[in-house]
N, C-alpha and C positions, 0 to 999 in steps of 0.2 A: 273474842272475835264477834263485831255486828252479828245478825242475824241479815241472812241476804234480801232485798226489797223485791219485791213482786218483779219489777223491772229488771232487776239483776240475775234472776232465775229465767225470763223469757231470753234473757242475752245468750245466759246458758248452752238455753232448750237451740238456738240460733248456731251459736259455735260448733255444738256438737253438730247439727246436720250438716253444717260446711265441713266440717271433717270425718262424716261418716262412723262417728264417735257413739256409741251405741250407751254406754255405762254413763259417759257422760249426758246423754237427754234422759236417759231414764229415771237420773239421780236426782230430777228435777218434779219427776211426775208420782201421782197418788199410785199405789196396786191396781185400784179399781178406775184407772183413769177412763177417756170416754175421747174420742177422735174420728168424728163426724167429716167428713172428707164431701160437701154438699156434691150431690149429682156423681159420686162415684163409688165410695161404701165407706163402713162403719168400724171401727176397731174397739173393742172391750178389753181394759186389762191391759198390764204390763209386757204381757205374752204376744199378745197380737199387735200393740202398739211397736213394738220389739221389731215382728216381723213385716213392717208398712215400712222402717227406717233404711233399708236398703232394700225395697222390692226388685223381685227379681228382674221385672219389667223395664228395669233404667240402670244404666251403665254408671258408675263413676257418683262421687260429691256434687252436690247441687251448688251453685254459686247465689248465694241470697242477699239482695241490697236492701235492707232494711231503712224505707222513706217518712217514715211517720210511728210511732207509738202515742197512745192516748190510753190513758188509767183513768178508771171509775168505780171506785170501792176494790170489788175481789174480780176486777174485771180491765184485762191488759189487752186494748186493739194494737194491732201491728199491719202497717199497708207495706206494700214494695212488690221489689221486682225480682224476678229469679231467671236464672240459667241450666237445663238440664240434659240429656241426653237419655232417648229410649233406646234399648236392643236393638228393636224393629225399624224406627224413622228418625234414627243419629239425634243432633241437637235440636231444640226447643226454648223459646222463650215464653214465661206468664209474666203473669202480674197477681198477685195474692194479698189477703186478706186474712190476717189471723187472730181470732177470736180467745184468746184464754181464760177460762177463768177459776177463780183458785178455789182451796180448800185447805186447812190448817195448814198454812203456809207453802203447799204444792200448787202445779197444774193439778186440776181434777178433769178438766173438760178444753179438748180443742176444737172449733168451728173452724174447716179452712176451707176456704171460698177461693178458686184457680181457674185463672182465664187465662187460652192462649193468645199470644201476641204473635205478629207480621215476625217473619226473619227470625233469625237464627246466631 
């Protein structure tokens, strides 16, 4: 069987948070992964990266429309748009930015860049 492409593991890392699929993103990332969340906090490790995948803070699977991907070496951009729901202020729409980049063939590191947008 191929061995999966960089691009095929962010597809992955993507399906599984549409489906709230925990073993399935994980399966994709290093132990010591690294998930920089800019302007909101940091996660270290499979453990904490684990527990950011269904914060408690947000009801339900995210809806992610993935608009653009761009590869540069060990380095996968991903632009788009997303749909969410908090506990506290129902639904939510951003727009995101996601920075991957690999390590013997894993995520080792995610930069995600989220901005809210008008409406719901």
């Amino acid at each position: 069987m191929p061995r999966a492409t960089q691009r095929d593991l962010v597809a992955e890392y993507f399906a599984g948070f549409r489906a709230s699929d925990h073993e399935r993103i994980l399966a994709t990332l290093t132990d010591d992964v690294e998930w920089v969340i800019h302007g909101h906090r940091t996660t270290r490790g499979r453990a904490e990266f684990d527990g950011e995948i269904e914060n408690p803070a947000f009801t339900g699977s995210p809806r992610l429309d993935v608009e653009r991907v761009i590869e540069d070496g060990p380095v996968v951009v991903v632009t788009g748009e997303g749909r969410g729901a908090t506990v506290a202020h129902g639904p939510f729409r951003f727009a995101f930015n996601d920075l991957f980049t690999f390590r013997d063939g894993l995520i080792a590191r995610v930069d995600s860049y989220v901005v809210p947008l008008p409406g719901a």
